[in-house]
C-alpha positions as CSV (number, residue, x, y, z in Angstrom):
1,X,92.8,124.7,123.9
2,X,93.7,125.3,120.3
3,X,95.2,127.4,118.8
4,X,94.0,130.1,116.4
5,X,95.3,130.3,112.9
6,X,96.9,133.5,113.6
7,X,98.9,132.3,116.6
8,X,99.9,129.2,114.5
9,X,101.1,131.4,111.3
10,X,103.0,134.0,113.9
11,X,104.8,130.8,116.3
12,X,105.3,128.7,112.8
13,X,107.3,131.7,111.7
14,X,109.5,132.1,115.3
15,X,110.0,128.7,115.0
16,X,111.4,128.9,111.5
17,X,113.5,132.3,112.0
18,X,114.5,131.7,115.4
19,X,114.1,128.7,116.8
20,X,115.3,126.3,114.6
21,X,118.8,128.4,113.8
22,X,119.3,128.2,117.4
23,X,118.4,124.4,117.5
24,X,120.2,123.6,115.1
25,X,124.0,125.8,116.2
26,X,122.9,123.9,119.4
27,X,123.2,120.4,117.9
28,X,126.6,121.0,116.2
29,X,128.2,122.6,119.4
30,X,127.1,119.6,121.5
31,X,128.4,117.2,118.6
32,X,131.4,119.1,118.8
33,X,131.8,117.9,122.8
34,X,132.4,114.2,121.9
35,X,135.3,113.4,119.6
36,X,134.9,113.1,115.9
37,X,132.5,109.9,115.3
38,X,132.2,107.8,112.5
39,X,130.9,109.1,109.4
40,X,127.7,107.4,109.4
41,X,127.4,107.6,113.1
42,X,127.2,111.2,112.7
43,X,124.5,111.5,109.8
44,X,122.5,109.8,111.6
45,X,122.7,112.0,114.6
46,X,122.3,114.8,112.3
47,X,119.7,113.2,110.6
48,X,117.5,111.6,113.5
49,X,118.0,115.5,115.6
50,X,116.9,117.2,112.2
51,X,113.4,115.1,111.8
52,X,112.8,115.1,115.8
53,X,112.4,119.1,116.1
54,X,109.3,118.3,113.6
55,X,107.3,116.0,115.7
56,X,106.5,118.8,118.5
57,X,106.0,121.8,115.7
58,X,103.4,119.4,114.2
59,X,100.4,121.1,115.5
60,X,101.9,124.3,115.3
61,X,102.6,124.1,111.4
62,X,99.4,122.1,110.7
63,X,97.4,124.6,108.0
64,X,99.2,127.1,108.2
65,X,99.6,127.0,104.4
66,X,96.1,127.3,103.6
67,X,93.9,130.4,103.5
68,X,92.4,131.4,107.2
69,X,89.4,129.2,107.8
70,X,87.8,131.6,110.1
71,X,88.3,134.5,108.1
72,X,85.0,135.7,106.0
73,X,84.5,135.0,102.2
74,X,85.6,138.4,100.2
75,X,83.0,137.0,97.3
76,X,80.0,137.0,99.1
């Protein structure tokens, strides 16, 4: 079932407030388990875990930027 706009604009903005803060402070405390790696070892950890959170949000985020396509047209 999909979701309506308004559930997508209200979980886009959870994800974005809460969600992704506490992704993110996750991914630096379990980087912080292992000893320090390599420089370019670690941006791409950091890189590849910042881009992979996207994938799942995709259908969640998906138009949420546009103007509500169910809602009725205020010029006519």
């Amino acid at each position: 079932m999909a979701m309506s706009y308004k559930a997508r604009r209200r979980w886009s903005l959870f994800v974005l407030l809460v969600a992704l803060p506490v992704y993110i402070v996750g991914m630096v405390w379990v980087i912080s388990l292992f000893d320090r790696p390599p420089f370019w070892v670690e941006l791409v950890i950091y890189v590849g875990s910042g881009v992979i959170w996207a994938f799942p949000m995709k259908a969640v985020f998906k138009g949420v930027g546009q103007a509500d396509p169910d809602a009725k047209d205020p010029a006519g």
